[in-house]
PDB file of N, CA, C and O in Angstrom:
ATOM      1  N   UNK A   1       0.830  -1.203   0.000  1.00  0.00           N
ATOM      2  CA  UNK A   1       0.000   0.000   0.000  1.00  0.00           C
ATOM      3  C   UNK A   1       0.864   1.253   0.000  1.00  0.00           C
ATOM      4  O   UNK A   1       0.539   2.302  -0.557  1.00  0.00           O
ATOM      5  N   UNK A   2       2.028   1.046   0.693  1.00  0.00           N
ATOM      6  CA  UNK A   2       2.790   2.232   0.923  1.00  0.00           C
ATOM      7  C   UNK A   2       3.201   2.736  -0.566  1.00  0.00           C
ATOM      8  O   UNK A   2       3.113   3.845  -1.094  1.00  0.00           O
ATOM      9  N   UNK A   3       3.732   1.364  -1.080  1.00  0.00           N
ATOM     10  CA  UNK A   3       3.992   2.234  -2.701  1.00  0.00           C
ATOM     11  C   UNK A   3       3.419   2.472  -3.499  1.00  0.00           C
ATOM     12  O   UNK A   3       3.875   3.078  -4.469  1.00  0.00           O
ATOM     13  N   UNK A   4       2.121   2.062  -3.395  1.00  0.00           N
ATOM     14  CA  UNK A   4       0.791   3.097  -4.164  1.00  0.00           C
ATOM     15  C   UNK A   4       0.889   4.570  -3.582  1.00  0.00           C
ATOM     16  O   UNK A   4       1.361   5.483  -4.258  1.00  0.00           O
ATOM     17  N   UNK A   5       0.456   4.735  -2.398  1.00  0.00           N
ATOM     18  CA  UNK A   5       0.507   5.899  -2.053  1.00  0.00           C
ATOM     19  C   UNK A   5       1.651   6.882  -2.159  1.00  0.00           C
ATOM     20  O   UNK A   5       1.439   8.086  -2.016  1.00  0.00           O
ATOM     21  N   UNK A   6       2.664   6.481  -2.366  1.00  0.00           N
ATOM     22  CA  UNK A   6       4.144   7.196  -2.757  1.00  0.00           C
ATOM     23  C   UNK A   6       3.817   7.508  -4.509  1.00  0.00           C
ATOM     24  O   UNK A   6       3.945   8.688  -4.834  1.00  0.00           O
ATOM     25  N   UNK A   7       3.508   6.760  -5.355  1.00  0.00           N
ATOM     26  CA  UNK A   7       2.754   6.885  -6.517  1.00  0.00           C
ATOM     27  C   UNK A   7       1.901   7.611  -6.600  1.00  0.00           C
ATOM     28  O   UNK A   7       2.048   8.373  -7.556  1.00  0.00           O
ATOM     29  N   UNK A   8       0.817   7.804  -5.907  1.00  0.00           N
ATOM     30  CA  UNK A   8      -0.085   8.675  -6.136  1.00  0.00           C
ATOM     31  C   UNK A   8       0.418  10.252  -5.708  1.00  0.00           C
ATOM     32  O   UNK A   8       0.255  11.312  -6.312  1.00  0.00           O
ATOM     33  N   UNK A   9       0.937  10.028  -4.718  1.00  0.00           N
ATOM     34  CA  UNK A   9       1.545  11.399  -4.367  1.00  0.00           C
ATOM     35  C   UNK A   9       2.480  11.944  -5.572  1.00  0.00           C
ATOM     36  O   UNK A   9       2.311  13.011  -6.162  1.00  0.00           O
ATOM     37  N   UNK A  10       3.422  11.066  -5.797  1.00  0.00           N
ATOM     38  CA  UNK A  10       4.281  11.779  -6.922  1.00  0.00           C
ATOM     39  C   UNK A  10       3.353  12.250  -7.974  1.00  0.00           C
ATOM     40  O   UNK A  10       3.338  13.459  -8.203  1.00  0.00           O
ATOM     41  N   UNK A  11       2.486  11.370  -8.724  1.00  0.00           N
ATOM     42  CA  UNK A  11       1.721  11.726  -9.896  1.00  0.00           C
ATOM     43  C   UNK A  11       1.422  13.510  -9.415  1.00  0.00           C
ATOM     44  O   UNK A  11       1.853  14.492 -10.019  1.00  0.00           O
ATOM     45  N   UNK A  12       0.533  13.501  -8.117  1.00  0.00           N
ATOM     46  CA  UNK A  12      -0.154  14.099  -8.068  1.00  0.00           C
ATOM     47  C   UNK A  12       0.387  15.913  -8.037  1.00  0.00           C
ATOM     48  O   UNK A  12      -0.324  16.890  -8.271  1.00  0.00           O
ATOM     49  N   UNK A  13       2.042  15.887  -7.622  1.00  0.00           N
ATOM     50  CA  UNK A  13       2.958  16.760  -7.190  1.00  0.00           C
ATOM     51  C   UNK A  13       3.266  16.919  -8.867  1.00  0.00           C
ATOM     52  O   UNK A  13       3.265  18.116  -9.152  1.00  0.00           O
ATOM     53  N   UNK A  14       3.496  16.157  -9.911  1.00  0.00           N
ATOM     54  CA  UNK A  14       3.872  16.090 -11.379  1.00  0.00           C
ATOM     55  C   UNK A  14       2.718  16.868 -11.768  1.00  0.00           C
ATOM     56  O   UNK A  14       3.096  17.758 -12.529  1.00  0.00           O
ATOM     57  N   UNK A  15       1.366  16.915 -11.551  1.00  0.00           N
ATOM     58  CA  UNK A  15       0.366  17.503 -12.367  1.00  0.00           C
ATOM     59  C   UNK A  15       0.059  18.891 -11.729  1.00  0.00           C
ATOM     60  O   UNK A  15      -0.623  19.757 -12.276  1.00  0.00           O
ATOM     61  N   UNK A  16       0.726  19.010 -10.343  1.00  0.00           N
ATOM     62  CA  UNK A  16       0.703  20.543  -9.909  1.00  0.00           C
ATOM     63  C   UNK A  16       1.816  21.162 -10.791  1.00  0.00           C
ATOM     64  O   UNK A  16       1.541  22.189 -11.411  1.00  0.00           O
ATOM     65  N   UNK A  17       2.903  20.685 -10.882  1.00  0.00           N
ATOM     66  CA  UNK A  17       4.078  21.213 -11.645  1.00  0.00           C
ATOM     67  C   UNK A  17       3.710  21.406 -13.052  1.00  0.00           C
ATOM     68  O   UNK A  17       4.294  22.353 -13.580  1.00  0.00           O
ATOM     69  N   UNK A  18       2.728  20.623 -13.949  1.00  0.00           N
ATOM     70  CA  UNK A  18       2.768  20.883 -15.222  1.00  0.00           C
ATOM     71  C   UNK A  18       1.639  22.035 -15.010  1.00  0.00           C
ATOM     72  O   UNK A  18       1.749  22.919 -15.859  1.00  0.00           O
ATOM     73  N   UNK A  19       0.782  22.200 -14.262  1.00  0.00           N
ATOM     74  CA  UNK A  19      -0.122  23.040 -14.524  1.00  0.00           C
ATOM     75  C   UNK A  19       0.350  24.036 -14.202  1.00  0.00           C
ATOM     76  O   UNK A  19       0.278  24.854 -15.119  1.00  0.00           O
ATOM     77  N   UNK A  20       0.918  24.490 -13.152  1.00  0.00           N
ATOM     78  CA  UNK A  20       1.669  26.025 -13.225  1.00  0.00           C
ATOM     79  C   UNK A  20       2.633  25.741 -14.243  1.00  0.00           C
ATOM     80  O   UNK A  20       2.700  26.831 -14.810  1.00  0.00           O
ATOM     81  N   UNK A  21       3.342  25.053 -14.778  1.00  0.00           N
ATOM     82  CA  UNK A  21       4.322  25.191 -15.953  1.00  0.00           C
ATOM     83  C   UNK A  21       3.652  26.166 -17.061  1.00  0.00           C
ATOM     84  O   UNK A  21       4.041  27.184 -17.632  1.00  0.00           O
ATOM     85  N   UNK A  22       2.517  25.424 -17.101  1.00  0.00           N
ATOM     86  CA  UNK A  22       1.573  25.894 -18.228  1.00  0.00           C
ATOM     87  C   UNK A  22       1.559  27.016 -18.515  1.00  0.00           C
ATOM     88  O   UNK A  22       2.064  27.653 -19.440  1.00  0.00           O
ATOM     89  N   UNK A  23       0.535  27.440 -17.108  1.00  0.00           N
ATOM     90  CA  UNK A  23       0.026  28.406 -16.848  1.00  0.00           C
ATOM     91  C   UNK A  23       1.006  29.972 -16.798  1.00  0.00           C
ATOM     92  O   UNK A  23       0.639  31.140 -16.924  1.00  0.00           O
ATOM     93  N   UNK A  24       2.178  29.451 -16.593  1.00  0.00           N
ATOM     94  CA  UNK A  24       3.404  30.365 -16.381  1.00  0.00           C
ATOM     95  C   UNK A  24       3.744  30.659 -17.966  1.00  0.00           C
ATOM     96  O   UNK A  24       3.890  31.823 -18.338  1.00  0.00           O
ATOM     97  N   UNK A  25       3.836  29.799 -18.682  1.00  0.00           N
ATOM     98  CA  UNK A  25       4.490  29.751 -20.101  1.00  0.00           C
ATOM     99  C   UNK A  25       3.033  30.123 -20.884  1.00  0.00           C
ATOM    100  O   UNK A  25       3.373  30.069 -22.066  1.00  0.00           O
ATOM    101  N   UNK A  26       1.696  30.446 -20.862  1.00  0.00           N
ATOM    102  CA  UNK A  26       0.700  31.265 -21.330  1.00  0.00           C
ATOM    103  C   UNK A  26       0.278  29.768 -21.992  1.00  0.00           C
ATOM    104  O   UNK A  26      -0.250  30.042 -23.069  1.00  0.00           O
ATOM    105  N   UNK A  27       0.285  28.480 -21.829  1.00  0.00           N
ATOM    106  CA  UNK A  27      -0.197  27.573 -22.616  1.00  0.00           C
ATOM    107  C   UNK A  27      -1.171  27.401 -22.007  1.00  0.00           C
ATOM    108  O   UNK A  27      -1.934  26.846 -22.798  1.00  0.00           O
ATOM    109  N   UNK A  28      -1.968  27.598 -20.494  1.00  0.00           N
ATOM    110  CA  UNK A  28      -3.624  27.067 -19.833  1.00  0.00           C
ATOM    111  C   UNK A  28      -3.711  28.494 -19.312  1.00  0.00           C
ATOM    112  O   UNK A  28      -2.840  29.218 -18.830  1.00  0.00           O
ATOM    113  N   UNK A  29      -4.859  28.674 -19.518  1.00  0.00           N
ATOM    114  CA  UNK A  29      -5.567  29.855 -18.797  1.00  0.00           C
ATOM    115  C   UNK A  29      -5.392  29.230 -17.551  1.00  0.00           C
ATOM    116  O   UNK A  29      -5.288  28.032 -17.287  1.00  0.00           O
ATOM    117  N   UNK A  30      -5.368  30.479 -16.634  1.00  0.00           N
ATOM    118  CA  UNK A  30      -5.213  29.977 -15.132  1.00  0.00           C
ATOM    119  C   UNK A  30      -6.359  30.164 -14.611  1.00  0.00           C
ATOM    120  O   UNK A  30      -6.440  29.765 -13.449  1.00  0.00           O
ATOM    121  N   UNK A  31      -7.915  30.944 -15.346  1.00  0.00           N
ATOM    122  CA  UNK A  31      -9.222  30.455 -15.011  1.00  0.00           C
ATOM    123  C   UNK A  31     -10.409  29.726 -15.038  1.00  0.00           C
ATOM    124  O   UNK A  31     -11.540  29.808 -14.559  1.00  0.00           O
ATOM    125  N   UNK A  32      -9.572  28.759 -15.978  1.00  0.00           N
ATOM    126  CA  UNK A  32     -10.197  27.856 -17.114  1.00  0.00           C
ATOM    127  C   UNK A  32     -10.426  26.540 -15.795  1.00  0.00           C
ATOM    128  O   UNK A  32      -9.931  26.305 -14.692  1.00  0.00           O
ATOM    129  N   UNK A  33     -11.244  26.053 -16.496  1.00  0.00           N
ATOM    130  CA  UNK A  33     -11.671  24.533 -15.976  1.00  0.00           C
ATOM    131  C   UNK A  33     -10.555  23.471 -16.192  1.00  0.00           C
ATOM    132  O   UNK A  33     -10.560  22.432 -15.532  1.00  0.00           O
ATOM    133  N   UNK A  34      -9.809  23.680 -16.916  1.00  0.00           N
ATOM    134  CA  UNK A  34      -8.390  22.348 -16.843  1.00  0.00           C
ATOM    135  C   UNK A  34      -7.886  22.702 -16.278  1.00  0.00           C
ATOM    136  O   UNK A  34      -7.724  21.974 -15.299  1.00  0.00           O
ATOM    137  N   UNK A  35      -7.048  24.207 -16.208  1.00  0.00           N
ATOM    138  CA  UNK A  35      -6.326  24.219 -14.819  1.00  0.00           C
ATOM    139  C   UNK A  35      -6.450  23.938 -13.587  1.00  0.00           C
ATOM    140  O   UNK A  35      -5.620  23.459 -12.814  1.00  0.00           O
ATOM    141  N   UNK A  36      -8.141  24.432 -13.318  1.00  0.00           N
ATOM    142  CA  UNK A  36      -9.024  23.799 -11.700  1.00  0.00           C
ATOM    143  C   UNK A  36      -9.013  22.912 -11.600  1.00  0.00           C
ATOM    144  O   UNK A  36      -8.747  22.519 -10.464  1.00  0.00           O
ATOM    145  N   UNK A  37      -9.333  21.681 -12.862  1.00  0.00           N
ATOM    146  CA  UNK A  37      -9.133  20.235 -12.593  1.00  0.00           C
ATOM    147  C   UNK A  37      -7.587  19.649 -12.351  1.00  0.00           C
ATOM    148  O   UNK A  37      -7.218  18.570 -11.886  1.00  0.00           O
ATOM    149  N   UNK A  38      -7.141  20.324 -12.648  1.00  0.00           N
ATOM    150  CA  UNK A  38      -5.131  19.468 -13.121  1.00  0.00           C
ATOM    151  C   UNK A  38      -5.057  19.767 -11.108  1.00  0.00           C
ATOM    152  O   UNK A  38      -4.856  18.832 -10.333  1.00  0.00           O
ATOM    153  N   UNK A  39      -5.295  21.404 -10.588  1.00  0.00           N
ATOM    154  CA  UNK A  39      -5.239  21.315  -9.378  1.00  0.00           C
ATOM    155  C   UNK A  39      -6.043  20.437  -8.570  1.00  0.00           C
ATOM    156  O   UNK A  39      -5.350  19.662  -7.911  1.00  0.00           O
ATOM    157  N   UNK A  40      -7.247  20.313  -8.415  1.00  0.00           N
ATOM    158  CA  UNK A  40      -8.281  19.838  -7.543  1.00  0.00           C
ATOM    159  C   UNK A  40      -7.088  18.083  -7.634  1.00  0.00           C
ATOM    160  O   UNK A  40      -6.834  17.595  -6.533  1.00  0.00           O
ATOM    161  N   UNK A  41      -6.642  17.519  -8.595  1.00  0.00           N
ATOM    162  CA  UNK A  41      -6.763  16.039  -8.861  1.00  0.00           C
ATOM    163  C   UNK A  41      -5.535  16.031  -8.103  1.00  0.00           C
ATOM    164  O   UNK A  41      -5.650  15.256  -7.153  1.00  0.00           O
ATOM    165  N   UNK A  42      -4.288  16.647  -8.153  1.00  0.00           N
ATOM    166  CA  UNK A  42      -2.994  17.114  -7.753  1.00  0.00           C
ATOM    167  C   UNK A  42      -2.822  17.238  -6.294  1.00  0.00           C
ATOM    168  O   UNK A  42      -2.029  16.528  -5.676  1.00  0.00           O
ATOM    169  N   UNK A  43      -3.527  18.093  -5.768  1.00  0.00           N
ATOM    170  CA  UNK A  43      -4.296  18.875  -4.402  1.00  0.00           C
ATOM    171  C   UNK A  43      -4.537  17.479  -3.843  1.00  0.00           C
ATOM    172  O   UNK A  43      -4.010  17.191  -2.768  1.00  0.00           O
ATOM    173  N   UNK A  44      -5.361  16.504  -4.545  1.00  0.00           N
ATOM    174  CA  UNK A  44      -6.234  15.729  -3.901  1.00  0.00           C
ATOM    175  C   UNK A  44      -5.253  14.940  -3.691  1.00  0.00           C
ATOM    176  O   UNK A  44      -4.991  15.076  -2.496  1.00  0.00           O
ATOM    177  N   UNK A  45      -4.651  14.296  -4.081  1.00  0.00           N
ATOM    178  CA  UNK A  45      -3.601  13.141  -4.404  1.00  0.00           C
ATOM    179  C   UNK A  45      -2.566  13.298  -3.059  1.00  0.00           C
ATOM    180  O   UNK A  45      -2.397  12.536  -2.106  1.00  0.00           O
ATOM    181  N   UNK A  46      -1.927  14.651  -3.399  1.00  0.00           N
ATOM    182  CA  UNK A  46      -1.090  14.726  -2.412  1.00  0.00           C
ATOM    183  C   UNK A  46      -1.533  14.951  -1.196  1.00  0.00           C
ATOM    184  O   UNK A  46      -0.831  14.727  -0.210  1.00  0.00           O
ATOM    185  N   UNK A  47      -2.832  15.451  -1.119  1.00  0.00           N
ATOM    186  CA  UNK A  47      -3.423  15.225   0.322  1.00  0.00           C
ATOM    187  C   UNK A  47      -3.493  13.933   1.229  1.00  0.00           C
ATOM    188  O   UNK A  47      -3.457  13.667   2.430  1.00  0.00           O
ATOM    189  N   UNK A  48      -3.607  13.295   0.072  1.00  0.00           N
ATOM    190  CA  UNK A  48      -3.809  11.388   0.601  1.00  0.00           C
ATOM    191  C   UNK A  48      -2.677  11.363   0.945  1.00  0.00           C
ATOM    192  O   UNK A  48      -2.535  11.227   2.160  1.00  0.00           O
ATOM    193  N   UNK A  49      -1.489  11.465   0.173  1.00  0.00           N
ATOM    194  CA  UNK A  49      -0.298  10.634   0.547  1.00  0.00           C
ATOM    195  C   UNK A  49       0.075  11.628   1.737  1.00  0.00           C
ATOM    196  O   UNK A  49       0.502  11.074   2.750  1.00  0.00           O
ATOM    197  N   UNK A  50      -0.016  12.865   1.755  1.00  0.00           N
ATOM    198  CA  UNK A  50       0.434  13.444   3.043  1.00  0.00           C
ATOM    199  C   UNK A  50       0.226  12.592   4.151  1.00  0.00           C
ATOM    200  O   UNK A  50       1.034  12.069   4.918  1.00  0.00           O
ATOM    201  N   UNK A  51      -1.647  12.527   4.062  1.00  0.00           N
ATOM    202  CA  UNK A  51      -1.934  11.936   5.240  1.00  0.00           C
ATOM    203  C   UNK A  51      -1.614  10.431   6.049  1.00  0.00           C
ATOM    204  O   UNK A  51      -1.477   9.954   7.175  1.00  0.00           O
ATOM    205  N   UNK A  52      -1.603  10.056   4.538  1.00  0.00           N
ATOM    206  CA  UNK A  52      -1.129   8.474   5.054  1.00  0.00           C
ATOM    207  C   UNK A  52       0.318   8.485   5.677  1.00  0.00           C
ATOM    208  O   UNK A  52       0.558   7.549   6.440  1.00  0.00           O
ATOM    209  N   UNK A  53       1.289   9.383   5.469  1.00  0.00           N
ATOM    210  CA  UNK A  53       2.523   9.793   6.287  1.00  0.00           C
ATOM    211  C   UNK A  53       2.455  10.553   7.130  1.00  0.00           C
ATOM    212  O   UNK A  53       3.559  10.707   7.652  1.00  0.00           O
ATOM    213  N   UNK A  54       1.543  11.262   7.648  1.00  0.00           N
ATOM    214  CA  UNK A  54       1.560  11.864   9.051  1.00  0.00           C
ATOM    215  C   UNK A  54       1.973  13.356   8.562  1.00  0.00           C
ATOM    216  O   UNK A  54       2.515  14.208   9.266  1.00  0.00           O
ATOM    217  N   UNK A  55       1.711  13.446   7.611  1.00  0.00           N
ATOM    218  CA  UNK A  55       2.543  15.185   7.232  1.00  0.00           C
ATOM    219  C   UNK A  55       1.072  15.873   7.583  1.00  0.00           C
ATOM    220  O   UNK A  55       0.149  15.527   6.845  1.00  0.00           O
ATOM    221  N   UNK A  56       0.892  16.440   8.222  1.00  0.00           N
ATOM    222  CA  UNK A  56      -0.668  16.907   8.670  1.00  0.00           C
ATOM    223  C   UNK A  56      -0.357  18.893   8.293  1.00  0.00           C
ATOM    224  O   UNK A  56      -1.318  19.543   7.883  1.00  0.00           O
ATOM    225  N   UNK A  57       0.766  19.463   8.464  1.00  0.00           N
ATOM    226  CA  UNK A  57       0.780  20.670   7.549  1.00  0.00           C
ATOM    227  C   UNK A  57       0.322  20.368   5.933  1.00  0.00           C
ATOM    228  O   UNK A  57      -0.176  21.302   5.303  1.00  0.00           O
ATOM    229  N   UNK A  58       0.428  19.583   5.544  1.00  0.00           N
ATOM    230  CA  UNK A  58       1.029  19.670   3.493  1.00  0.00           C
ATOM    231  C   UNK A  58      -0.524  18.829   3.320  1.00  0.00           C
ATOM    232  O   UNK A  58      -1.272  19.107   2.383  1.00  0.00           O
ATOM    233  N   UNK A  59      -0.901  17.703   4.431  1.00  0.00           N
ATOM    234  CA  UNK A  59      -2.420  17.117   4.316  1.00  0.00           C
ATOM    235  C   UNK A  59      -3.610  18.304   4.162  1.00  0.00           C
ATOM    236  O   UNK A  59      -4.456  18.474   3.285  1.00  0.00           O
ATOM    237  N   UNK A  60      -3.292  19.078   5.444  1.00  0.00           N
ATOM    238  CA  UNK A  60      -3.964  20.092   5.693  1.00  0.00           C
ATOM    239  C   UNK A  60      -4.655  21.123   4.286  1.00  0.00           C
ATOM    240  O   UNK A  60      -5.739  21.305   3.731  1.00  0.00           O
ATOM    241  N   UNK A  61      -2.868  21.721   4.167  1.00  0.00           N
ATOM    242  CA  UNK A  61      -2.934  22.180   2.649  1.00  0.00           C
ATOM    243  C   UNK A  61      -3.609  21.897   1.644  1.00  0.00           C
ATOM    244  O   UNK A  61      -4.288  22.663   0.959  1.00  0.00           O
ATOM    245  N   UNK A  62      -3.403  20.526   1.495  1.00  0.00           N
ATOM    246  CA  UNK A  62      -3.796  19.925   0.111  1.00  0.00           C
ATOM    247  C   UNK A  62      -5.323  19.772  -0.077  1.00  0.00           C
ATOM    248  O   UNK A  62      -6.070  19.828  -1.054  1.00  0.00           O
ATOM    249  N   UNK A  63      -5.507  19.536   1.376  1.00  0.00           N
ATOM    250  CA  UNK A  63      -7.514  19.195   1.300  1.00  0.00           C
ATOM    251  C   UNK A  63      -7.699  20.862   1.383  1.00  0.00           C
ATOM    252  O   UNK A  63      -8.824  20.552   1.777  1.00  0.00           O
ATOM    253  N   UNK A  64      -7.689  22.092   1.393  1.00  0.00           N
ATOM    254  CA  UNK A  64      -7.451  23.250   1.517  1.00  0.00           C
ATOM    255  C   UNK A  64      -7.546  23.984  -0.189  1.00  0.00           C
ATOM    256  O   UNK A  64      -8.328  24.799  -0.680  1.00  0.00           O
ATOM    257  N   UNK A  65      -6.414  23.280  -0.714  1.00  0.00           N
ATOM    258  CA  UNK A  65      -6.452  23.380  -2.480  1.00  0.00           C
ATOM    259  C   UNK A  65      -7.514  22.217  -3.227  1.00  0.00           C
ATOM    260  O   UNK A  65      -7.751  21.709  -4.323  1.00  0.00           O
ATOM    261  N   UNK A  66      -7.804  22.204  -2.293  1.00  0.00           N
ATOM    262  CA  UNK A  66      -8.721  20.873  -3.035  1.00  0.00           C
ATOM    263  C   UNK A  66     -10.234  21.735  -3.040  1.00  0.00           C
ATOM    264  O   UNK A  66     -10.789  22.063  -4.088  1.00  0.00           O
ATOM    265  N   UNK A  67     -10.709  21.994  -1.844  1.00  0.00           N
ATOM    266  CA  UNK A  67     -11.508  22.631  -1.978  1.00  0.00           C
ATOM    267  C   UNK A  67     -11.685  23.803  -2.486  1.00  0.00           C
ATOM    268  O   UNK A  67     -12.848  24.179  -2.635  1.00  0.00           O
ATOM    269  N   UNK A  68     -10.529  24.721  -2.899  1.00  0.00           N
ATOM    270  CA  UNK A  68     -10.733  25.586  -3.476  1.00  0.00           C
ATOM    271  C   UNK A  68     -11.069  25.202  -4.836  1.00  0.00           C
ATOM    272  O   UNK A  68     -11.896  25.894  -5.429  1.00  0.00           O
ATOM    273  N   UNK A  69     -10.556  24.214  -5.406  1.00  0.00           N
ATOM    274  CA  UNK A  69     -10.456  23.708  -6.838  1.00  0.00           C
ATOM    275  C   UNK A  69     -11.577  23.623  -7.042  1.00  0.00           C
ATOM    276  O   UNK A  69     -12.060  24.314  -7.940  1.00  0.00           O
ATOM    277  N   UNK A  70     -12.367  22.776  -6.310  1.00  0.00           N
ATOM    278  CA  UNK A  70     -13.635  22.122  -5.937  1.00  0.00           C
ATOM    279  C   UNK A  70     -14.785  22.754  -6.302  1.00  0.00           C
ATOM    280  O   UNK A  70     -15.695  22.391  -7.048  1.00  0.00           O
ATOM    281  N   UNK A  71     -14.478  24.581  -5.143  1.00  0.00           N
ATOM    282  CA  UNK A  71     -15.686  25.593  -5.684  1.00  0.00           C
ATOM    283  C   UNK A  71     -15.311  26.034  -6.827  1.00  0.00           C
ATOM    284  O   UNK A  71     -16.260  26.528  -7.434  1.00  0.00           O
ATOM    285  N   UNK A  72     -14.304  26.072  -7.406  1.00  0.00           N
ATOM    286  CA  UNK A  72     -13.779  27.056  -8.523  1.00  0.00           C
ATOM    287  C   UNK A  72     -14.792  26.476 -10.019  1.00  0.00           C
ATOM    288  O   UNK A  72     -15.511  27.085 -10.811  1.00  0.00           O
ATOM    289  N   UNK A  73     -14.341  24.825  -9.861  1.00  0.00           N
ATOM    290  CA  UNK A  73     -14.991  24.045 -10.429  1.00  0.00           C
ATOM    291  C   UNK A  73     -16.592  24.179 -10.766  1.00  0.00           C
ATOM    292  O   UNK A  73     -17.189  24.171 -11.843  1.00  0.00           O
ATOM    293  N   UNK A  74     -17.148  24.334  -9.106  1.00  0.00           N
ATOM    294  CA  UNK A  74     -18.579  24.369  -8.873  1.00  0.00           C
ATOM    295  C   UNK A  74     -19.175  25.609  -9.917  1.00  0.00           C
ATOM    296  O   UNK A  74     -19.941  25.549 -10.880  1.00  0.00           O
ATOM    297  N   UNK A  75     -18.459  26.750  -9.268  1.00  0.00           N
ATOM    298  CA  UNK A  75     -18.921  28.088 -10.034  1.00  0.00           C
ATOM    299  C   UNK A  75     -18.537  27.845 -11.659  1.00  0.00           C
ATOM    300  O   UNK A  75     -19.379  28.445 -12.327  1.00  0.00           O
ATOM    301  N   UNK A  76     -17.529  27.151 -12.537  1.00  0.00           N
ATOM    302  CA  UNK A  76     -18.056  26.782 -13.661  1.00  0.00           C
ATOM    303  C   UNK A  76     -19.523  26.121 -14.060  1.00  0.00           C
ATOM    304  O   UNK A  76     -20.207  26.625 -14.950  1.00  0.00           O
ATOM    305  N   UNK A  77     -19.865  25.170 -13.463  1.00  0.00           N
ATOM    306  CA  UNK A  77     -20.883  24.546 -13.691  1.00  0.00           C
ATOM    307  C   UNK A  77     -22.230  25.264 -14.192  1.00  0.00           C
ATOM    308  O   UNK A  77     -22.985  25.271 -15.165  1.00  0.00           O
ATOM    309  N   UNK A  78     -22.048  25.946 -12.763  1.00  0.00           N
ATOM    310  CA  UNK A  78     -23.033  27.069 -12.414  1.00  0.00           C
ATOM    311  C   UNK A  78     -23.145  27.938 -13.191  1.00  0.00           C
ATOM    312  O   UNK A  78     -24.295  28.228 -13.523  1.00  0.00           O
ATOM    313  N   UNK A  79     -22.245  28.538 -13.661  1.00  0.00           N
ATOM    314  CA  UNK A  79     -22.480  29.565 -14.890  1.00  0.00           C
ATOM    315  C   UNK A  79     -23.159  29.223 -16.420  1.00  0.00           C
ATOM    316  O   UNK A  79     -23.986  29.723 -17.183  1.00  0.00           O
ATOM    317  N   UNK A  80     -22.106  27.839 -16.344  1.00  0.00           N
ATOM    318  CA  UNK A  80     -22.703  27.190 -17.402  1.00  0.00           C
ATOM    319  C   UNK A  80     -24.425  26.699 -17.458  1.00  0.00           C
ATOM    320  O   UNK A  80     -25.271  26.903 -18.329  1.00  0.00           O
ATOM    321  N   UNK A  81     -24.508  25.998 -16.177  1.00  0.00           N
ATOM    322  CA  UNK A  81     -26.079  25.760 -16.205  1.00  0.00           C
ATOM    323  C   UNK A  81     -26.893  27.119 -16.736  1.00  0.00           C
ATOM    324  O   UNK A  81     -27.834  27.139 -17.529  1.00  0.00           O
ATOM    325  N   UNK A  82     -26.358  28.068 -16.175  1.00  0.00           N
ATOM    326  CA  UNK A  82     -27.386  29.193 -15.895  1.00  0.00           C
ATOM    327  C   UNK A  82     -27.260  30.263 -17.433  1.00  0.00           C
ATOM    328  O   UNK A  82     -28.001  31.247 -17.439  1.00  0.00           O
ATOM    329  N   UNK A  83     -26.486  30.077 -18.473  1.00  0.00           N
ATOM    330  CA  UNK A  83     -25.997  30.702 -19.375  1.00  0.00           C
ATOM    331  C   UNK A  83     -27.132  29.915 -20.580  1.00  0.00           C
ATOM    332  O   UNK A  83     -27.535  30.490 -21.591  1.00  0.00           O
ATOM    333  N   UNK A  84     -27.558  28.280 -20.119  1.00  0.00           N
ATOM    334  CA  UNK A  84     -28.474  27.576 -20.492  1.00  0.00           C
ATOM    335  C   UNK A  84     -29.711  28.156 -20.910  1.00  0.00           C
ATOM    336  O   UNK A  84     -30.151  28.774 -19.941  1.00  0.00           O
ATOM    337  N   UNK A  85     -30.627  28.275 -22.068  1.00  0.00           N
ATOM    338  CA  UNK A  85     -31.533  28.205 -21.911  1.00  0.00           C
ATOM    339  C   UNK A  85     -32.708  27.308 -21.473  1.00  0.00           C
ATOM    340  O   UNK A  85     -32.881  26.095 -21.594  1.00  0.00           O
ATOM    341  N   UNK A  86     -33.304  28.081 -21.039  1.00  0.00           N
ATOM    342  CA  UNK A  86     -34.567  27.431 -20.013  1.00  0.00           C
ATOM    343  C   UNK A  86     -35.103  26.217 -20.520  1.00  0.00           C
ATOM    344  O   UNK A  86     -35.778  26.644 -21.456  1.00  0.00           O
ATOM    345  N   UNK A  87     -35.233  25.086 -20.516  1.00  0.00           N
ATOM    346  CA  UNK A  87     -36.383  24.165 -21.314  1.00  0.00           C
ATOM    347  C   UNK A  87     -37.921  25.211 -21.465  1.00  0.00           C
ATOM    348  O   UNK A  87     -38.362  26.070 -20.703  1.00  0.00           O
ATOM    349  N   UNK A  88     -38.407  24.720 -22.697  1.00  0.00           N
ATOM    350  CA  UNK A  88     -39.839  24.958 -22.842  1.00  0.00           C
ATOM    351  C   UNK A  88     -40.132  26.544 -23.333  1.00  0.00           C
ATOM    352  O   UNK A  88     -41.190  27.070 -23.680  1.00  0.00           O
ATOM    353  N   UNK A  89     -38.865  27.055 -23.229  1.00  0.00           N
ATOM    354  CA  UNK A  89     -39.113  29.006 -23.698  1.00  0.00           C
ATOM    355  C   UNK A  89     -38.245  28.983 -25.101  1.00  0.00           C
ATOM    356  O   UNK A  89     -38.119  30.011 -25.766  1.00  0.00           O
TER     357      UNK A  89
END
């Protein structure tokens, strides 16, 4: 189990790094929905493996960026639903 979770953590630290790579080098909007997702999945990942090692600062953090990702995410949705027209009008 331990070296899954050492796996998931790395992945998850690799997809924070490419997304600010990105985002730094003008290739992802940094308000866009892939960037929120590349974080939220990243965030999430390394939250696990924090926790499963006792790192309770960087756990903390990560469920912290997670939820931000999370609403950032939400309020896409939301706009989108609502940008929808109505059924039936």
């Amino acid at each position: 189990m331990s070296t899954f979770i050492t796996i998931l953590g790395t992945a998850g630290a690799i997809a924070l790094l490419i997304a600010y790579g990105m985002v730094s080098s003008s290739r992802l909007s940094g308000d866009g929905v892939a960037y929120q997702a590349i974080n939220l999945g990243g965030a999430l990942t390394l939250a696990i493996n924090s926790g499963y090692h006792g790192a309770w600062p960087s756990a903390i953090l990560n469920v912290i960026w997670t939820a931000i990702g999370a609403l950032a995410i939400g309020k896409f949705i939301a706009k989108r639903a609502a940008a929808r027209p109505a059924k039936g009008t």
